[in-house]
C-alpha positions in Angstrom: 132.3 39.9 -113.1 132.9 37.0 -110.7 136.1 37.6 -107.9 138.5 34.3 -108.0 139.3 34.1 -104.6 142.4 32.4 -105.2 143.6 35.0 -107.6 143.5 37.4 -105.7 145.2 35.5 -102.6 147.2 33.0 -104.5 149.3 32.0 -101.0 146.8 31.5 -98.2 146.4 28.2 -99.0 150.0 27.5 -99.4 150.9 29.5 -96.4 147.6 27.5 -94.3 149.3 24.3 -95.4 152.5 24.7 -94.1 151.7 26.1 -91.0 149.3 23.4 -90.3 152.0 20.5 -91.1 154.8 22.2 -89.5 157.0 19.9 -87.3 157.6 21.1 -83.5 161.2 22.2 -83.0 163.3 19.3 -82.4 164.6 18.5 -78.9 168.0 20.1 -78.6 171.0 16.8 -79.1 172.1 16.3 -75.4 175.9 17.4 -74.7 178.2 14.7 -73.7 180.7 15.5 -71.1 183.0 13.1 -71.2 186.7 14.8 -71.6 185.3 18.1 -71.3 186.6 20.7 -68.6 184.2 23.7 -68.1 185.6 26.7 -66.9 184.2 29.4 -64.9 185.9 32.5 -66.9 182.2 33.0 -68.2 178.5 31.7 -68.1 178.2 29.7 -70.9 178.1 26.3 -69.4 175.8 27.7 -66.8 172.4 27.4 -66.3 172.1 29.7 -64.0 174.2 30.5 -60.4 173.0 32.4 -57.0 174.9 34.2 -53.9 178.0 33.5 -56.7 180.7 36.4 -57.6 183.1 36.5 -60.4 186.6 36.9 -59.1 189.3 37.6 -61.7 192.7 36.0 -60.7 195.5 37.6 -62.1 198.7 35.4 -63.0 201.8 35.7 -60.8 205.2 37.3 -62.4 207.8 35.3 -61.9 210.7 36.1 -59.4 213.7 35.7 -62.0 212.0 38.4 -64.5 213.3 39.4 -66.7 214.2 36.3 -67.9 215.8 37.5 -70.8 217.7 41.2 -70.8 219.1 43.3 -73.4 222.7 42.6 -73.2 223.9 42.6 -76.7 225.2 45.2 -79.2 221.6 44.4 -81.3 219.1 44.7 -78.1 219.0 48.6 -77.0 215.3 47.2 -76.4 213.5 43.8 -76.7 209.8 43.7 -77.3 208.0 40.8 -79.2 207.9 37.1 -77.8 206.8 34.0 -79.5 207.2 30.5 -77.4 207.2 26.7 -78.0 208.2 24.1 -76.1 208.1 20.9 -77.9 205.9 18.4 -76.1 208.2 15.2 -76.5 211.8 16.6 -75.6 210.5 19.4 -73.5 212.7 22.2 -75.2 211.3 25.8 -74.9 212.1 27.9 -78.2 211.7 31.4 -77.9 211.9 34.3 -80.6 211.7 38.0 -79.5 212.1 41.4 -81.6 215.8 43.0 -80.7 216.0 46.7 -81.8 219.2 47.7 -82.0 218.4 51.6 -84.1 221.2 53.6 -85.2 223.5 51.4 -83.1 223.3 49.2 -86.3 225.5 49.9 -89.6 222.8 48.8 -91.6 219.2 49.5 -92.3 218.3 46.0 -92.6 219.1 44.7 -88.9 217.6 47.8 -86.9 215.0 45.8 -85.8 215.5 42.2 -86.2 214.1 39.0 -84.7 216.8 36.9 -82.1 216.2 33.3 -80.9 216.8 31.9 -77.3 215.9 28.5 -75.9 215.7 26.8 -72.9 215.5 23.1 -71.2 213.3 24.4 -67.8 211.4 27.8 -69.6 213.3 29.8 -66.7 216.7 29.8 -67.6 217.6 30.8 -71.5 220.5 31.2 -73.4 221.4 33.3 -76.5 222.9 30.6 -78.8 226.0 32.4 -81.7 224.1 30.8 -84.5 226.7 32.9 -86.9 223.7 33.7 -89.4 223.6 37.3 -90.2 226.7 40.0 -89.7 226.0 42.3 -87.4 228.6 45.2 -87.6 231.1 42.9 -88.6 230.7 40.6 -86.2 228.6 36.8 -86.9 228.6 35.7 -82.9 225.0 36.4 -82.9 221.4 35.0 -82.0 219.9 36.9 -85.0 217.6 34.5 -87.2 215.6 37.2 -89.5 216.2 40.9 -90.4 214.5 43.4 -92.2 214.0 44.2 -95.6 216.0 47.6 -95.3 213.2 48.9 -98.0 212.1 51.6 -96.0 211.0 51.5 -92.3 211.7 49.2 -90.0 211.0 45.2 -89.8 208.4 44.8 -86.8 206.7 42.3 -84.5 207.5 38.5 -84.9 204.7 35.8 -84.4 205.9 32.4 -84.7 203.8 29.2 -85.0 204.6 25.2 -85.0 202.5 23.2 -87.5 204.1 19.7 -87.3 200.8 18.5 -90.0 202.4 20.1 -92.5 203.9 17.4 -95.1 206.5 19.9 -96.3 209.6 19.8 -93.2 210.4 23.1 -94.7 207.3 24.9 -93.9 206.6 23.5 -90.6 207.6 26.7 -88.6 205.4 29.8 -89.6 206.0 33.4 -89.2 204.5 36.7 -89.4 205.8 39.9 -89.4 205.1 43.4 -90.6 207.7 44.9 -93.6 208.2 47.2 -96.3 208.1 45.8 -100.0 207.8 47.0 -103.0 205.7 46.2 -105.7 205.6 45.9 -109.4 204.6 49.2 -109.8 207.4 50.8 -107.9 205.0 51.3 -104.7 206.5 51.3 -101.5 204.0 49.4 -98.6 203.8 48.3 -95.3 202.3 45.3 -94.3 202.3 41.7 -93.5 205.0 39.3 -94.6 205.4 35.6 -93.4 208.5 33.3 -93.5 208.7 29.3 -92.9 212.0 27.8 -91.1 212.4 23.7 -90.3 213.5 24.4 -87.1 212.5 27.9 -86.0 216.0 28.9 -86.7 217.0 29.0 -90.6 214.0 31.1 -92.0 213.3 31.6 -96.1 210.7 34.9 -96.0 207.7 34.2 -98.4 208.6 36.6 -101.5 206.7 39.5 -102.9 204.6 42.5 -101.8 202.5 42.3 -98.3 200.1 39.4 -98.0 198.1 42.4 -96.6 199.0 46.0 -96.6 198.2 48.3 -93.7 197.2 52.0 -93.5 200.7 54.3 -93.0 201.5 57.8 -92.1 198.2 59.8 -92.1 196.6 60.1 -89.1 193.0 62.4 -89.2 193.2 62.4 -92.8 189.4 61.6 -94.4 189.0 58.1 -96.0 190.0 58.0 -100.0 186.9 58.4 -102.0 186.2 55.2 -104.0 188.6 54.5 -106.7 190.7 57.1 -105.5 194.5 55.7 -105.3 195.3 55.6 -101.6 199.0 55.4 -102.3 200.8 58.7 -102.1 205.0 60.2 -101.9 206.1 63.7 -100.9 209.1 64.2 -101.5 211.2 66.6 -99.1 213.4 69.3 -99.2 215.8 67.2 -98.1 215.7 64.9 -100.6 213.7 62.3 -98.2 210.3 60.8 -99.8 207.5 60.6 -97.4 205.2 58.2 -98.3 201.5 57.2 -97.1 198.7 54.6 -97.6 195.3 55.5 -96.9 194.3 52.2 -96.5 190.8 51.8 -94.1 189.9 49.4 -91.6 193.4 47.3 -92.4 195.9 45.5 -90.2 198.2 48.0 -88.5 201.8 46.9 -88.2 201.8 43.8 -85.7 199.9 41.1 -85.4 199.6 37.6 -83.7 199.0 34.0 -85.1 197.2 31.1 -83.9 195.7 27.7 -85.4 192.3 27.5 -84.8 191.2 23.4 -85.0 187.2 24.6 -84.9 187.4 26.4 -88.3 190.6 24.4 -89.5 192.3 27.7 -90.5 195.5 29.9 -89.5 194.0 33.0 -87.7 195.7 36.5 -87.3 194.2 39.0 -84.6 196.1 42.4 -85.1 195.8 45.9 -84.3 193.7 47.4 -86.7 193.1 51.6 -86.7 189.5 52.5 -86.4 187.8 56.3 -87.5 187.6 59.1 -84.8 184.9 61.2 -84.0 185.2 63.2 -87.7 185.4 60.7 -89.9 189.5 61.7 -89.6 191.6 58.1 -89.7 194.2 56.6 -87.7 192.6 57.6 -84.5 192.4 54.4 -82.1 193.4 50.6 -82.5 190.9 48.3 -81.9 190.9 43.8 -82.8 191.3 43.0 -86.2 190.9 39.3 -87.4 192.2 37.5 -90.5 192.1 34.2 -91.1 194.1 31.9 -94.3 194.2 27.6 -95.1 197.7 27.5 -96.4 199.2 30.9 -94.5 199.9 33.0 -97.6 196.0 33.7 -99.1 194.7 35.8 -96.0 191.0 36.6 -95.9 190.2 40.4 -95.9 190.6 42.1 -92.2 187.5 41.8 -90.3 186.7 44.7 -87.0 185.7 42.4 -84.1 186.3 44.3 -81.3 186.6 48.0 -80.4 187.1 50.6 -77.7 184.0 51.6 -76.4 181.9 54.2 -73.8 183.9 52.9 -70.9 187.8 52.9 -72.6 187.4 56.8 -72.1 190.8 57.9 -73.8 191.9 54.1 -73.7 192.6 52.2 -77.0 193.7 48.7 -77.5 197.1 47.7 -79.0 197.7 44.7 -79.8 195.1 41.7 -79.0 196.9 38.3 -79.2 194.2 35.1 -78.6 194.7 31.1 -77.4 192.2 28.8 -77.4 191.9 26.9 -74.2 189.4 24.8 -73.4 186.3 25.3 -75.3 187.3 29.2 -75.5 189.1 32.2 -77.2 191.2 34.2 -74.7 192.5 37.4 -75.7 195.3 38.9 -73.6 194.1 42.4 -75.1 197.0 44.8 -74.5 195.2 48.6 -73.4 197.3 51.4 -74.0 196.8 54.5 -72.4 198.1 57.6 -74.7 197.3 60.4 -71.9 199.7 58.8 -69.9 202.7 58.3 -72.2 201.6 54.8 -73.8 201.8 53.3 -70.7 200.1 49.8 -71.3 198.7 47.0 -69.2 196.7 43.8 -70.1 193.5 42.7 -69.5 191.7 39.1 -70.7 188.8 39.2 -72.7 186.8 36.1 -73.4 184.9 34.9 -76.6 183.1 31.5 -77.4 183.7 31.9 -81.5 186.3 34.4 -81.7 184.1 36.7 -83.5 182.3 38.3 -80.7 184.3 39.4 -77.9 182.8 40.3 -73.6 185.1 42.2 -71.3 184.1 41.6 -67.9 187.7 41.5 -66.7 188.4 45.3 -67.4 189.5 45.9 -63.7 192.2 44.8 -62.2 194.3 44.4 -65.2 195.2 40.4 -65.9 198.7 41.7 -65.9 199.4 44.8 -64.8 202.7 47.0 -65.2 205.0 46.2 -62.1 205.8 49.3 -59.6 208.5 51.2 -60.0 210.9 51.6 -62.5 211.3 48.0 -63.6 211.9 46.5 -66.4 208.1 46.0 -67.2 207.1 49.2 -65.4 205.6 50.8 -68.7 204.5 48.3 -71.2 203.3 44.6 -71.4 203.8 43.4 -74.8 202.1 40.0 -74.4 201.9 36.8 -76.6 199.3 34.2 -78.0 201.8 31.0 -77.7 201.0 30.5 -73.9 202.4 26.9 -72.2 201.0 24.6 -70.2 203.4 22.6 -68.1 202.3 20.1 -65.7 199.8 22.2 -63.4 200.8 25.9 -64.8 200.0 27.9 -67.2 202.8 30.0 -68.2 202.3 33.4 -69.9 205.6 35.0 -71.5 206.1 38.4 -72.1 208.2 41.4 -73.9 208.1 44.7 -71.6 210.0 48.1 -71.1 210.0 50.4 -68.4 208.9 53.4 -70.5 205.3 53.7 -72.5 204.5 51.8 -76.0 204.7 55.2 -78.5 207.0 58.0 -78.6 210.3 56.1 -80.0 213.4 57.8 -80.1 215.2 57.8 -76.4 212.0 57.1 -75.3 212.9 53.4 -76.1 216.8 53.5 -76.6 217.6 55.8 -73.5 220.2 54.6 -70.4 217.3 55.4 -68.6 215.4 52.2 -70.4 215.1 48.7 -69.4 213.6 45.8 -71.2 213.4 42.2 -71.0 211.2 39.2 -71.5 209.2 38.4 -68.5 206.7 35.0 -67.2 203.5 35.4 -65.6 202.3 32.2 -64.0 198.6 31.0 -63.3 197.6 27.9 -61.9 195.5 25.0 -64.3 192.4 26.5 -65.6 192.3 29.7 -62.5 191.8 32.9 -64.8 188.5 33.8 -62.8 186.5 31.6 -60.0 182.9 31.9 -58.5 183.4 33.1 -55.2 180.3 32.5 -52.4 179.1 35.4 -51.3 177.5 36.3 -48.1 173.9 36.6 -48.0 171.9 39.6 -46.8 170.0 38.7 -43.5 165.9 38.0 -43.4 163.9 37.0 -40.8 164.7 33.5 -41.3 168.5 34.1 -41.7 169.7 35.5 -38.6 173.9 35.3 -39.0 174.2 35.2 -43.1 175.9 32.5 -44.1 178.6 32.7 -46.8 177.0 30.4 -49.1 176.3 30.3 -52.8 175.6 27.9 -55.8 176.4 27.2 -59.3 173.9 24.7 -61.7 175.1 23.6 -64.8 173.8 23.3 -68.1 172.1 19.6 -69.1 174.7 16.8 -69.5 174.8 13.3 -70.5 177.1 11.8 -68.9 177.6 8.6 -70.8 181.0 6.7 -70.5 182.4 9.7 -67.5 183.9 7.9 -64.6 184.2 10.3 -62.5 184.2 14.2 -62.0 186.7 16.7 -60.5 185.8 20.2 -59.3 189.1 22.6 -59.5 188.3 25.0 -56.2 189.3 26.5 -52.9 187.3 25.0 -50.0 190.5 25.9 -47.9 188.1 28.1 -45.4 185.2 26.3 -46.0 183.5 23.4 -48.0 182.0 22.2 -52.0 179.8 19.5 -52.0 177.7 18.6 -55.1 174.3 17.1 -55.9 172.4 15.8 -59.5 169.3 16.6 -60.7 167.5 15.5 -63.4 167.1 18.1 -66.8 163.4 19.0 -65.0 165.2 20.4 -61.7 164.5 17.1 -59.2 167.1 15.9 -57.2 168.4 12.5 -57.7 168.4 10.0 -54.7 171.6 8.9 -53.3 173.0 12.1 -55.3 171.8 15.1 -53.0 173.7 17.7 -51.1 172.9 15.5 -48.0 175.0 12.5 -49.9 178.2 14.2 -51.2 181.6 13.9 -49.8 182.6 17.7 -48.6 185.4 19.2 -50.5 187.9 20.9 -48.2 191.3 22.3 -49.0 192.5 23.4 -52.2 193.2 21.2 -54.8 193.1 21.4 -58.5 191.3 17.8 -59.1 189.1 17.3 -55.9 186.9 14.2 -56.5 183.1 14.3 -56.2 181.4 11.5 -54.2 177.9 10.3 -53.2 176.6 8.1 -51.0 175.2 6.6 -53.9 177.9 5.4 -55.2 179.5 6.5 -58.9 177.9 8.2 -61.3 178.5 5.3 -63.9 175.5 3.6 -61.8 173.0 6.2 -63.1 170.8 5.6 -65.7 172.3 7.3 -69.1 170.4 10.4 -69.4 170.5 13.7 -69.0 171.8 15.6 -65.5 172.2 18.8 -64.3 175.2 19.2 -61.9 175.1 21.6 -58.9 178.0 23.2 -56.3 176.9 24.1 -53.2 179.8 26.1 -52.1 180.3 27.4 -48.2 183.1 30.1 -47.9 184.5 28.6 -51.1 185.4 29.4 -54.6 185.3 26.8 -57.6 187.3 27.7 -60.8 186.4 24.6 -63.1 184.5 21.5 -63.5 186.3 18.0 -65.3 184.4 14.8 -66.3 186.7 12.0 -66.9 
């Protein structure tokens, strides 16, 4: 009986075939850097960088703070902050949670959401709106209370989306309530509302958009199809209630718009699984994201505590996107020493996948003491820019993030809203670093460089370096995408940078970089007891 070959290996050929008429990879499309500003928080734009350090440079709290205080009858403490500042009149809007407890008559405004505003972002004032009663009494700032269902109202994230052709709906909300549904099932979770003017809010009705886990920490995960709604009732009367709901939002969260994806995106606490499979043991970075801000996508895990959080968790993780990147103000909370909670950036290119490389010092820290923002920072993803300043607002108390009770409500308790301010684009710089000495280095110099990755540099005018030469020097040189220098564009031809200036200029001896030859260049920094925070082509 004759073998067929080709029966018995029916692909070879096929596979020979393709392999031999496969195309080479295609040459990556050059990046064009016109109206991009690179900054040095990570290494993505890098090619590579030696005698360099990353410095983290943490913002600078504000001499006024707090800028807000609780001095009404419905703020025994003030935690969650949402800011806008409306780009054509100038006019900062602020909303932050005001928990009044058992100072309040009714169940529905223990924890409600007030409103402040502000023509400089320093100075705010507590406008009587006359919107809601409070004990009688309509001279108040409250703009949204509670549901009065069962626990309290909690957290308040508050975005501007002037596309939206609907005026009504061009203020969003989110915020974590009770609800019931139509089977009589009381849950936890989040709720949204929409206002025209951040003031007069209309909450979105029905059960949560997405319900979170409640009330039973260490307990094992439900089996599958196993209800994980469940009431005990009390000797008291009282019903306790739980929801053994895995790897869900926990009860705050914080929105943004995210123009890559074109989507609203939530990132909120979200409780991961301890060592025994028991729940409700740490928080770690949920993400969430919805087109029309009512149909949210199922609660993804992006980030966690890991090896080197020890007994650290995170709390809440809010995120901006700011030039090219997702920063999360990720708020750690330290349980072995009474909640206490300080902030510390974390950086992502996608917003998926998350590096921490800031961990120590803390990008805002609690303040010494026993000041207002001595326990917790309770930070915000609606940062502002204004002019050269970034400005980063925050709720805060002078006692820890868990406990409740006096803990928060004490005499002994202060709270507030606070501003943490950074100059343009200076979250971390590369610092020069002195160099070890060799035989041909007698007196180390304190030098260092930084290469970027290939550019095109088609239609740029000109490009600024943000950096501190104030002790020492930047100057800059071109080389092609193969590594050779360009003539009239070497170290030996650039304009020293001295001082410390936000937009220093780059020059050569040979003159702008419109006269070179559109292709593709690879900028370097030589800096000399310097330390360069971003890089602008204009």
């Amino acid at each position: 009986m004759k073998t067929n070959r080709r029966t018995l290996f029916p692909c070879v050929a096929a596979l020979t075939v393709t392999f031999l008429c496969a195309a080479p990879a295609a040459e990556p499309k050059p990046v064009l850097a016109k109206g991009r500003t690179l900054v040095f928080a990570d290494d993505h734009d890098i090619l590579y960088r030696s005698g360099t350090r990353r410095v983290l440079h943490p913002p600078t709290k504000h001499p006024q703070n707090p800028l807000i205080t609780e001095d009404k009858p419905w703020e025994l403490a003030i935690g969650w902050v949402s800011v806008h500042r409306d780009a054509k009149t100038g006019k900062y809007q602020l909303w932050y949670q005001a928990y009044a407890g058992k100072r309040a008559q009714l169940k529905t405004h223990e924890c409600t959401v007030a409103y402040a505003e502000s023509d400089d972002g320093i100075t705010f004032t507590k406008p009587n709106l006359g919107l809601f009663d409070f004990n009688g009494d309509r001279s108040n700032n409250i703009v949204l209370i509670g549901s009065g269902v069962y626990g309290d109202r909690y957290c308040n994230s508050v975005i501007v989306d002037a596309a939206d052709p609907d005026p009504n709906r061009r203020y969003k909300m989110a915020f974590s309530d009770w609800s019931v549904d139509d089977k009589g099932e009381y849950w936890v979770g989040m709720h949204v509302a929409f206002s025209p003017d951040g003031i007069r809010w209309t909450k979105h009705p029905g059960p949560p958009l997405h319900r979170s886990f409640y009330g039973a920490k260490q307990v094992q995960p439900p089996l599958l199809g196993e209800n994980p709604y469940g009431e005990t009732k009390l000797p008291d009367g009282r019903v306790r209630r739980r929801a053994l709901l895995p790897l869900t939002h926990s009860d705050a969260a914080d929105v943004i718009y995210d123009p890559k994806r074109k989507a609203f995106v939530i990132y909120g606490k979200m409780w991961i699984d301890g060592p025994d499979g028991g729940m409700g043991w740490k928080h770690a970075m949920g993400r969430s994201e919805s087109k029309d801000f009512l149909n949210w996508s199922k609660p993804q895990l992006v980030c966690w505590p890991d090896d080197e959080d020890g007994a650290l968790e995170f709390h809440t993780s809010p995120v901006f996107i700011h030039r090219e990147r997702y920063f999360s103000l990720n708020q750690i909370l330290n349980r072995a020493n009474q909640g206490m909670m300080d902030v510390e950036l974390m950086v992502s290119r996608d917003g998926f996948e998350w590096e921490r490389p800031f961990r120590a010092p803390f990008f805002i820290p609690r303040s010494p003491g026993e000041q207002f923002d001595s326990g917790t920072i309770v930070t915000t993803a609606s940062f502002i820019t204004h002019g050269n300043e970034m400005r980063f607002y925050y709720g805060a108390y002078s006692s820890g993030a868990i406990g409740g009770g006096t803990n928060i409500t004490g005499d002994q308790q202060k709270s507030g809203v606070g501003l943490a301010t950074l100059p343009l684009d200076r979250f971390a710089g590369l610092r020069s670093e002195p160099q070890p000495a060799s035989a041909k280095v007698k007196s180390p110099p304190n030098i260092g460089q930084i290469t970027l990755k290939p550019l095109d540099f088609y239609k740029c005018r000109q490009i600024t370096v943000n950096a501190d030469a104030s002790k020492g020097a930047v100057r800059a040189e071109l080389l092609t995408a193969d590594g050779y220098r360009v003539p009239g564009f070497t170290k030996a031809d650039s304009a020293a940078l001295r001082g410390d200036n936000l937009r220093h200029v780059l020059k050569w001896k040979g003159g702008g970089i419109n006269k070179l030859p559109r292709a593709t260049y690879l900028v370097r920094l030589h800096l000399e007891s310097a330390e360069a925070f971003a890089v602008t082509f204009e």
